[in-house]
py3Dmol code that shows the C-alpha trace and the ligand (Angstrom):
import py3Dmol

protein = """\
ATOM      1  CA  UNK A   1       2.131  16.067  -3.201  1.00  0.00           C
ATOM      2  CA  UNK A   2       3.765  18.173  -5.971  1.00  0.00           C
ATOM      3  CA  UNK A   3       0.219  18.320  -8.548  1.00  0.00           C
ATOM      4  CA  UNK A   4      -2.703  19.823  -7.448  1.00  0.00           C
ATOM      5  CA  UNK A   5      -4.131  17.668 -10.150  1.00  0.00           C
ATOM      6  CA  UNK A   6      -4.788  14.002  -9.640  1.00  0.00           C
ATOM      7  CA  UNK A   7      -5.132  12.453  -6.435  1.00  0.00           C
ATOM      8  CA  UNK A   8      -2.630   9.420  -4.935  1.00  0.00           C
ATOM      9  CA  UNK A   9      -4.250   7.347  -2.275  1.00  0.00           C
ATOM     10  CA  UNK A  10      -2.275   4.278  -0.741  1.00  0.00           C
ATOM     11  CA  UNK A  11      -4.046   1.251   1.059  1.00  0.00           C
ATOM     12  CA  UNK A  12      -1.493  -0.211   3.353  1.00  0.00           C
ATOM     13  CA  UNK A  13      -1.940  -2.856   5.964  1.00  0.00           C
ATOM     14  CA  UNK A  14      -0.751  -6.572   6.798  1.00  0.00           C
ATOM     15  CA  UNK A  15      -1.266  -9.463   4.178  1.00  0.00           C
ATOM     16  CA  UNK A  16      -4.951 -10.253   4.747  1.00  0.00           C
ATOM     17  CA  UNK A  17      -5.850  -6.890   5.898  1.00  0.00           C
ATOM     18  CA  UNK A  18      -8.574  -6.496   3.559  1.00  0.00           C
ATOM     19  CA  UNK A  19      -6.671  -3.728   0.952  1.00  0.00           C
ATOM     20  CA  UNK A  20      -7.242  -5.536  -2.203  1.00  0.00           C
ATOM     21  CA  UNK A  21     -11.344  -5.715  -1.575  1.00  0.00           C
ATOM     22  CA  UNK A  22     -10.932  -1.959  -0.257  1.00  0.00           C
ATOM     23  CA  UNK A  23      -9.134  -0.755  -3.453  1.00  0.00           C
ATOM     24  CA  UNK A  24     -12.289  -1.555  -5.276  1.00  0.00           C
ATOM     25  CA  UNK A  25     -14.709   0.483  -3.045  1.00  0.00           C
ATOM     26  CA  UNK A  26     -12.682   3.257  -3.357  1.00  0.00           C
ATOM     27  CA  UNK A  27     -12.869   3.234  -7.332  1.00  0.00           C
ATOM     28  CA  UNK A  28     -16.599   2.657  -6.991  1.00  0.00           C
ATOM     29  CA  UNK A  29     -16.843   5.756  -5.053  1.00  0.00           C
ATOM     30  CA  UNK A  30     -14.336   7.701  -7.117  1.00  0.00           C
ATOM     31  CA  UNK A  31     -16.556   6.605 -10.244  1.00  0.00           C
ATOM     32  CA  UNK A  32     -20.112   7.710  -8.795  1.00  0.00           C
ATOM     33  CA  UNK A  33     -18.528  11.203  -8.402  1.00  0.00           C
ATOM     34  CA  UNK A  34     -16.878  10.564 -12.291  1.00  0.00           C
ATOM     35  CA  UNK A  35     -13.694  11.056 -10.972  1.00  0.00           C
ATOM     36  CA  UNK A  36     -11.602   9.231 -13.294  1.00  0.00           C
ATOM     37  CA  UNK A  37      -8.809   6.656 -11.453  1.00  0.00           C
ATOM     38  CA  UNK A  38      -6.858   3.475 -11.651  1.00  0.00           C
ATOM     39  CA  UNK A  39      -6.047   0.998  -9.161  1.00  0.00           C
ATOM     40  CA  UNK A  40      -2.326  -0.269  -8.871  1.00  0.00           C
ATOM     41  CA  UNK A  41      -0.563  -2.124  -7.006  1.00  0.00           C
ATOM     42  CA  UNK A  42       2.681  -3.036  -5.641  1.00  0.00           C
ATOM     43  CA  UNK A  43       5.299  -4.651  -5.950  1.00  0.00           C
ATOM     44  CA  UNK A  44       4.090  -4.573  -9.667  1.00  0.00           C
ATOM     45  CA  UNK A  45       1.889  -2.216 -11.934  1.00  0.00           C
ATOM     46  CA  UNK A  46       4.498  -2.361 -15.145  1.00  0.00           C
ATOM     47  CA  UNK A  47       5.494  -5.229 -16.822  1.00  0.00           C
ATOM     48  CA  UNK A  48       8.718  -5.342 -15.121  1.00  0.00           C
ATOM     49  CA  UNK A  49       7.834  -4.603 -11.670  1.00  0.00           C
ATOM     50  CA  UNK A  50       5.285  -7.823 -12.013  1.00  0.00           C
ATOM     51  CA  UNK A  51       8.113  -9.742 -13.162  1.00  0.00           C
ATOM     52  CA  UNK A  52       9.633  -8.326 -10.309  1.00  0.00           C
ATOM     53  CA  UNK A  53       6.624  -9.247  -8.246  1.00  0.00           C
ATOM     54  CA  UNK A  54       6.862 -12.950  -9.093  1.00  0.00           C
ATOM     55  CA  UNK A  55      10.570 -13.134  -8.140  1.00  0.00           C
ATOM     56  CA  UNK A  56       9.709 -11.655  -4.897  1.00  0.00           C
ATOM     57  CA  UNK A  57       6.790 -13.924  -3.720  1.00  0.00           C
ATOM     58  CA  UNK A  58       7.926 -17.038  -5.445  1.00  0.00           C
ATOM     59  CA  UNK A  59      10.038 -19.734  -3.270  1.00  0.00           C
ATOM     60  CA  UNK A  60      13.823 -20.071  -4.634  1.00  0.00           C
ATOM     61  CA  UNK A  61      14.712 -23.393  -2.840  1.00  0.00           C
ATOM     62  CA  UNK A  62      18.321 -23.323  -4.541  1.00  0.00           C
ATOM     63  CA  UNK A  63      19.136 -19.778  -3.470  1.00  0.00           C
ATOM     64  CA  UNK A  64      19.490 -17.674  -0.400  1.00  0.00           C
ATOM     65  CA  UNK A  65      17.597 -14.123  -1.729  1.00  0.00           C
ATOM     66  CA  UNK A  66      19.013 -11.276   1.175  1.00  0.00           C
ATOM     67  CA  UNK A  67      16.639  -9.111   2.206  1.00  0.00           C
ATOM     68  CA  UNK A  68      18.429  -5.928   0.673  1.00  0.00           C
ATOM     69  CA  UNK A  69      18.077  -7.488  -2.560  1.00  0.00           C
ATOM     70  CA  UNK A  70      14.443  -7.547  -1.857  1.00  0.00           C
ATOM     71  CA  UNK A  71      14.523  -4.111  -1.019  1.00  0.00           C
ATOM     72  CA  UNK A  72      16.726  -3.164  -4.430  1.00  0.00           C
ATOM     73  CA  UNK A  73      13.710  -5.042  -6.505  1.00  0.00           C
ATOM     74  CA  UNK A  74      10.930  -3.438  -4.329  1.00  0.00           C
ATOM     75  CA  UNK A  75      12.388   0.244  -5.568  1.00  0.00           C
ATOM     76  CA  UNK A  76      13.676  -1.014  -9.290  1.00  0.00           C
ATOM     77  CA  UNK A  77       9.558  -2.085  -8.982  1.00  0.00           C
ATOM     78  CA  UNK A  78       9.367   1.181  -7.616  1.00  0.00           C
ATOM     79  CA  UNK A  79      10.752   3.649  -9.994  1.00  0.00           C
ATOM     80  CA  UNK A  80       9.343   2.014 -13.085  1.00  0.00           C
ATOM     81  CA  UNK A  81       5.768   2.283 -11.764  1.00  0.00           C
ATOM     82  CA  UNK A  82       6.081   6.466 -10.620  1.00  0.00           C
ATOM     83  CA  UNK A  83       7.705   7.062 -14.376  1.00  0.00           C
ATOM     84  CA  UNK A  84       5.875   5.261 -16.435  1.00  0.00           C
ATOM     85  CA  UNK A  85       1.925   5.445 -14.525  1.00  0.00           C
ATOM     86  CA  UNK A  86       1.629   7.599 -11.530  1.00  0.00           C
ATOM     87  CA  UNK A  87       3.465  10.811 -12.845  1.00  0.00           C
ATOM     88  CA  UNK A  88       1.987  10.776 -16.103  1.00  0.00           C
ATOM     89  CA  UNK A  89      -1.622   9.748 -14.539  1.00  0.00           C
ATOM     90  CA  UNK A  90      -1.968  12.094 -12.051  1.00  0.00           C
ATOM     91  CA  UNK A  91      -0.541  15.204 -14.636  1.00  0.00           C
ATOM     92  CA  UNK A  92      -3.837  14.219 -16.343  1.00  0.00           C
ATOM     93  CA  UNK A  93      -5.497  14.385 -13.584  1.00  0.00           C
ATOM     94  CA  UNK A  94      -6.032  10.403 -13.164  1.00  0.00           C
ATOM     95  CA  UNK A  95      -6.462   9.578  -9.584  1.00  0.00           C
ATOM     96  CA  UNK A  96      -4.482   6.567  -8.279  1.00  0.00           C
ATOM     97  CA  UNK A  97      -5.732   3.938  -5.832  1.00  0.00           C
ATOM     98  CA  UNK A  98      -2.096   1.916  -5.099  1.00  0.00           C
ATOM     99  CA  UNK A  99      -2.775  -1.641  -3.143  1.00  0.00           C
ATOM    100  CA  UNK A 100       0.614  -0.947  -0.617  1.00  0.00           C
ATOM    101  CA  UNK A 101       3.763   1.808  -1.272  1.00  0.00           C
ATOM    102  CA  UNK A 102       6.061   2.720   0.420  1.00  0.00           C
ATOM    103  CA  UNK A 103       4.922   2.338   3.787  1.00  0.00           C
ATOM    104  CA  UNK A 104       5.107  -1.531   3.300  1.00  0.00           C
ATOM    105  CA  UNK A 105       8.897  -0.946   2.343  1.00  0.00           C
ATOM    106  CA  UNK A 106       9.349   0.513   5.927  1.00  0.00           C
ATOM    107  CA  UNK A 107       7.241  -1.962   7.920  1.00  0.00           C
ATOM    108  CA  UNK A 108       8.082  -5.168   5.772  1.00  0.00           C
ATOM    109  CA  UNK A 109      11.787  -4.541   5.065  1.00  0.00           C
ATOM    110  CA  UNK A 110      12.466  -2.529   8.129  1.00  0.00           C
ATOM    111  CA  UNK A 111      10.108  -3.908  10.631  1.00  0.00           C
ATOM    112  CA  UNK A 112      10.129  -7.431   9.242  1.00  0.00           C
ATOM    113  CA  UNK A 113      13.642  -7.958   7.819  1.00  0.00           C
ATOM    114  CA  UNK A 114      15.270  -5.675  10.057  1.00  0.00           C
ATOM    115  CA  UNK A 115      17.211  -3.488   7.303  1.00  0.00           C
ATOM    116  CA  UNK A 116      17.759  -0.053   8.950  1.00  0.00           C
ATOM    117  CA  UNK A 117      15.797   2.515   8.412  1.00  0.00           C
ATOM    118  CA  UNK A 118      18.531   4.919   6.656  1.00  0.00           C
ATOM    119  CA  UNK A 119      18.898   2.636   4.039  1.00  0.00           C
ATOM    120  CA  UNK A 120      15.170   2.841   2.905  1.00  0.00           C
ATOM    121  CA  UNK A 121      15.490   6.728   3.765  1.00  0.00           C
ATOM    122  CA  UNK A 122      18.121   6.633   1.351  1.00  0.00           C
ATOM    123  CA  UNK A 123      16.161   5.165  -1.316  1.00  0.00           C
ATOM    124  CA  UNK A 124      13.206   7.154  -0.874  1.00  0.00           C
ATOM    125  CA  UNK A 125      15.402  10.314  -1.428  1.00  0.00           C
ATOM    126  CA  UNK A 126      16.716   9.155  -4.825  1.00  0.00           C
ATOM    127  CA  UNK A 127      13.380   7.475  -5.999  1.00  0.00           C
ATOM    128  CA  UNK A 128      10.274   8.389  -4.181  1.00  0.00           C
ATOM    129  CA  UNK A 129      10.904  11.987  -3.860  1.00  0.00           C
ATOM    130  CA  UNK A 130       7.695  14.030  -4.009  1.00  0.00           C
ATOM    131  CA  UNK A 131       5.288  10.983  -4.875  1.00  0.00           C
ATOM    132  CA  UNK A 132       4.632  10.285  -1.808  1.00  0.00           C
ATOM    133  CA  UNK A 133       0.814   9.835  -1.459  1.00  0.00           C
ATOM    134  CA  UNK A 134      -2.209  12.651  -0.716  1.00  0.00           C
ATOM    135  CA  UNK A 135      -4.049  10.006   1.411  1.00  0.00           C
ATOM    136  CA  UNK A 136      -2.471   7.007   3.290  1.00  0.00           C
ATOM    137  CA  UNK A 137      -5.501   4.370   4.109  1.00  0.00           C
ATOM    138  CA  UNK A 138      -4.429   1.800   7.074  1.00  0.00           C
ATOM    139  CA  UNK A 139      -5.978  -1.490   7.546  1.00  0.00           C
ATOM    140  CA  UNK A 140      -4.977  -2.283  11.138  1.00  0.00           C
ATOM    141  CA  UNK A 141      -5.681  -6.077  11.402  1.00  0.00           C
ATOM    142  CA  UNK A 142      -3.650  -7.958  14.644  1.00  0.00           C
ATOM    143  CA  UNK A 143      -1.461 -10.532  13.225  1.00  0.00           C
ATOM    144  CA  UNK A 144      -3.230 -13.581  13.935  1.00  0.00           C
ATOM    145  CA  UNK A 145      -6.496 -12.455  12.085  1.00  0.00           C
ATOM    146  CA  UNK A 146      -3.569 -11.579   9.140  1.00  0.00           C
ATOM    147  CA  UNK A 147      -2.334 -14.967   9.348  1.00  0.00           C
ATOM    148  CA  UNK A 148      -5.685 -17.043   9.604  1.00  0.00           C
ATOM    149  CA  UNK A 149      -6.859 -15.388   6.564  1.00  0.00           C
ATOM    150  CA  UNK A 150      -3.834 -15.529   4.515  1.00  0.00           C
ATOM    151  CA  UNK A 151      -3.992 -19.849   5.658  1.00  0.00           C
ATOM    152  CA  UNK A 152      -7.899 -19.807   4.871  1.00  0.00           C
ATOM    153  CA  UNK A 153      -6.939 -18.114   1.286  1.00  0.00           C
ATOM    154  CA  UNK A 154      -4.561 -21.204   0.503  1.00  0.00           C
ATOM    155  CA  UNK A 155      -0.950 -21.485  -0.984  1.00  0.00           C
ATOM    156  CA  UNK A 156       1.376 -19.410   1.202  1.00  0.00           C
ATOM    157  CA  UNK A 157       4.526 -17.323  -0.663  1.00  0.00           C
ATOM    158  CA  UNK A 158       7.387 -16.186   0.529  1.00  0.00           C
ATOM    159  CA  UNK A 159       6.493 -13.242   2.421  1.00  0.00           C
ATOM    160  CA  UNK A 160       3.243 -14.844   4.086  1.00  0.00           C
ATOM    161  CA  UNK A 161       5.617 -18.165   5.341  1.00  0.00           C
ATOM    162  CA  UNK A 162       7.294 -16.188   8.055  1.00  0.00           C
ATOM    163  CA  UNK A 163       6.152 -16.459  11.329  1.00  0.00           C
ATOM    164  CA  UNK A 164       3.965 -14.495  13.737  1.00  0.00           C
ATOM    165  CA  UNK A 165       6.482 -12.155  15.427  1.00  0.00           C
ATOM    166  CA  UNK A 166       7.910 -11.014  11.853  1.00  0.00           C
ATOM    167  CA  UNK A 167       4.147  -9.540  10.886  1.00  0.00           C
ATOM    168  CA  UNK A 168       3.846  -8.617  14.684  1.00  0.00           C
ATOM    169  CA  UNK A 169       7.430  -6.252  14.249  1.00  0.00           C
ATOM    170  CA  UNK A 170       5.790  -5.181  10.700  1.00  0.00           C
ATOM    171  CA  UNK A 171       2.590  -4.091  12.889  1.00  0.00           C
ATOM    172  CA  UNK A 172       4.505  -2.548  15.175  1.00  0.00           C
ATOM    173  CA  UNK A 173       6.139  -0.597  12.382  1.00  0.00           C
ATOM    174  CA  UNK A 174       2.548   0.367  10.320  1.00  0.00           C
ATOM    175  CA  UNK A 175       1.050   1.655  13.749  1.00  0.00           C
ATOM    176  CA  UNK A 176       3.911   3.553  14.593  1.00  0.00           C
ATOM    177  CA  UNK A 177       4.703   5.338  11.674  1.00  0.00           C
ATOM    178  CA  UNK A 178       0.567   5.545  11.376  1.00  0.00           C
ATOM    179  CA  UNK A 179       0.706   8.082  14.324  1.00  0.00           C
ATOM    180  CA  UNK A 180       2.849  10.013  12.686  1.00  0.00           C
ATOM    181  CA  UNK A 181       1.126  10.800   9.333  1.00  0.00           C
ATOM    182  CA  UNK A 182      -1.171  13.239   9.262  1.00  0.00           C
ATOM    183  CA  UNK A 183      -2.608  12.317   5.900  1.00  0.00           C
ATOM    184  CA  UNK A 184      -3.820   8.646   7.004  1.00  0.00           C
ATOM    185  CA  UNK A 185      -6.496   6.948   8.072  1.00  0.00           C
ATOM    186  CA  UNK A 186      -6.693   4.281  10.291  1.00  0.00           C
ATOM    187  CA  UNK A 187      -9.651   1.366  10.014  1.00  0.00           C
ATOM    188  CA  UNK A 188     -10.095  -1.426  12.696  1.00  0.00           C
ATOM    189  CA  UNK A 189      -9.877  -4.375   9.891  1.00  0.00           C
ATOM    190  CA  UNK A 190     -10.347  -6.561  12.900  1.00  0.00           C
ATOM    191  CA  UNK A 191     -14.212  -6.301  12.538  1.00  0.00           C
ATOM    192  CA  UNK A 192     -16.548  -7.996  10.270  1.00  0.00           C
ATOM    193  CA  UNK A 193     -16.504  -7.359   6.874  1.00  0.00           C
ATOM    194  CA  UNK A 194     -19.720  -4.795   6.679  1.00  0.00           C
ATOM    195  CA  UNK A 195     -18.415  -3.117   9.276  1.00  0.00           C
ATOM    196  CA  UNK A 196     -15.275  -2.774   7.611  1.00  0.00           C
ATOM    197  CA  UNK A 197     -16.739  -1.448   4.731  1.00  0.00           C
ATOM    198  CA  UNK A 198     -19.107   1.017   6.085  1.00  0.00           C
ATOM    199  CA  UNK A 199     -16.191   2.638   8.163  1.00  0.00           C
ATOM    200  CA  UNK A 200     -14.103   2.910   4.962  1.00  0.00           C
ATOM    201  CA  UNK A 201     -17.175   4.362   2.812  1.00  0.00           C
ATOM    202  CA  UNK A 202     -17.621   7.468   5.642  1.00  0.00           C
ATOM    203  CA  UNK A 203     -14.312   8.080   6.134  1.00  0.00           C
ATOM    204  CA  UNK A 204     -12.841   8.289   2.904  1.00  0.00           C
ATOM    205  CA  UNK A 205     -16.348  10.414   1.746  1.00  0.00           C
ATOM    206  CA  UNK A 206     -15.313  12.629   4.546  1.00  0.00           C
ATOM    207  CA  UNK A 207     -12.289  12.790   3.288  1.00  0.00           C
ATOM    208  CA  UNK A 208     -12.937  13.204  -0.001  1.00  0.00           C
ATOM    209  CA  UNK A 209     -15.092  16.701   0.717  1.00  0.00           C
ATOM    210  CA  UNK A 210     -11.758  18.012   2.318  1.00  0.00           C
ATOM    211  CA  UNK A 211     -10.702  17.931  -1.182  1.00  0.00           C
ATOM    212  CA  UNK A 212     -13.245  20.456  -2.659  1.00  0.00           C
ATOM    213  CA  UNK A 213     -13.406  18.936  -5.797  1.00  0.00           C
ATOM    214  CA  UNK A 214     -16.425  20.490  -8.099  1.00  0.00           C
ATOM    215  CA  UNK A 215     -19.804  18.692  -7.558  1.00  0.00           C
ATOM    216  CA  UNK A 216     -18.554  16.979  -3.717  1.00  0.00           C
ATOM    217  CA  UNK A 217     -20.606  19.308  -1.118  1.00  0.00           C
ATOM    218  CA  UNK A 218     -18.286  20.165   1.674  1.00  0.00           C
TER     219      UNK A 218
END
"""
ligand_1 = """\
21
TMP
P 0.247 -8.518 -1.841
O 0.114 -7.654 -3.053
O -0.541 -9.782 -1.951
O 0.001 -7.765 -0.575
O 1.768 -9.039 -1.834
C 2.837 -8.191 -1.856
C 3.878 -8.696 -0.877
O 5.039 -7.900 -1.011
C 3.425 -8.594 0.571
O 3.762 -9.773 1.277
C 4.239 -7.475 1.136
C 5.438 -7.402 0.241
N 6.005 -6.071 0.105
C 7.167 -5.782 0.777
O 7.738 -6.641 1.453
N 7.671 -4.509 0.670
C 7.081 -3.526 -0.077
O 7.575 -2.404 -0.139
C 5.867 -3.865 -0.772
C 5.197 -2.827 -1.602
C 5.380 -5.136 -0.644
"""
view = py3Dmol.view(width=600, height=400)
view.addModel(protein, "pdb")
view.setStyle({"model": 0}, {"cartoon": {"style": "trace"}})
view.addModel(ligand_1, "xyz")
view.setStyle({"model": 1}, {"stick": {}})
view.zoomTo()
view.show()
């Protein structure tokens, strides 16, 4: 939080959570108040980190990929997308809408794959730095709602082949850390899909007036 010009919001939660469908009603609300923003995503959001992305949720049947390696790609992804979009964006006061950041490094990586925390700590020192987001939105869904969805949606990838207890550790991980942020939001993505919604639209307007922008009423 080192501008006090454009705004970074995160949407973090499970595969299946719901962040992808939430990203867009955030830029619908962001665009009734003309508040001018892009929606990103990661791994991904540059032309390398999506070549990145594919080699991270593809299948490599003829090699072993460690989990650090993942976690190398995830912040080469990483840095390329804070360079070349978010730091430029929000200096021109372009807010950013991110589907996952960091957050999913410590819950997937850590909580999933079991790399220790310093390591990611580590990272986030040389790369992350002050990007770190103004708003963190959390989609708290239990794992096997995450993992019904994710079979209902169709071909599984890499990530979304594990098995229950890894997305039950990466939970475990999100709510944790969750607790601990005080720029977050937490939504019950458990709910139907209206419901969802609605409590997304009112929080994130409440939110929003916190930010005293000209033309939101506080
Ligand atoms: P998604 O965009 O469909 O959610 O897929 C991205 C996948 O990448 C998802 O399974 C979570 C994973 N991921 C990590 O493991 N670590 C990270 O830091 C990020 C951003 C994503």
């Amino acid at each position: 939080m080192i501008y006090n010009q454009g705004k970074f919001i995160a949407l973090e939660g499970l595969d299946g959570s719901g962040k992808t469908h939430a990203c867009n009603l955030l830029k619908n609300i962001l665009r009734k108040h003309k508040i001018q923003n892009i929606i990103i995503r990661e791994p991904g959001g540059t032309p390398l980190g999506e070549n990145i992305r594919n080699i991270i949720k593809n299948l490599h049947p003829y090699e072993i990929i460690h989990p650090k390696t993942i976690l190398l790609l995830i912040y080469a992804s990483r840095m390329q997308l804070i360079q070349n979009i978010i730091a430029p964006a929000l200096k021109n006061n372009i807010w950013i809408i991110s589907d996952r950041y960091e957050l999913s490094s410590f819950a997937y990586q850590g909580g999933g794959f079991k790399i220790k925390k310093e390591l990611i700590i580590f990272l986030h020192n040389i790369i992350v730095q002050s990007y770190t987001p103004d708003l963190t939105i959390y989609l708290d869904v239990i794992p096997k709602y995450a993992l019904q969805r994710i079979i209902q949606r169709g071909k599984l990838d890499q990530i979304e082949k594990n098995n229950i207890h890894f997305f039950t550790r990466i939970r475990n991980i999100y709510l944790n850390l969750i607790t601990q942020n005080d720029n977050s939001i937490t939504i019950d993505a458990n709910l139907k899909i209206d419901i969802v919604q609605k409590d997304i639209k009112n929080k994130f307007k409440k939110w929003l007036r916190t930010c005293k922008i000209h033309g939101i009423r506080g």
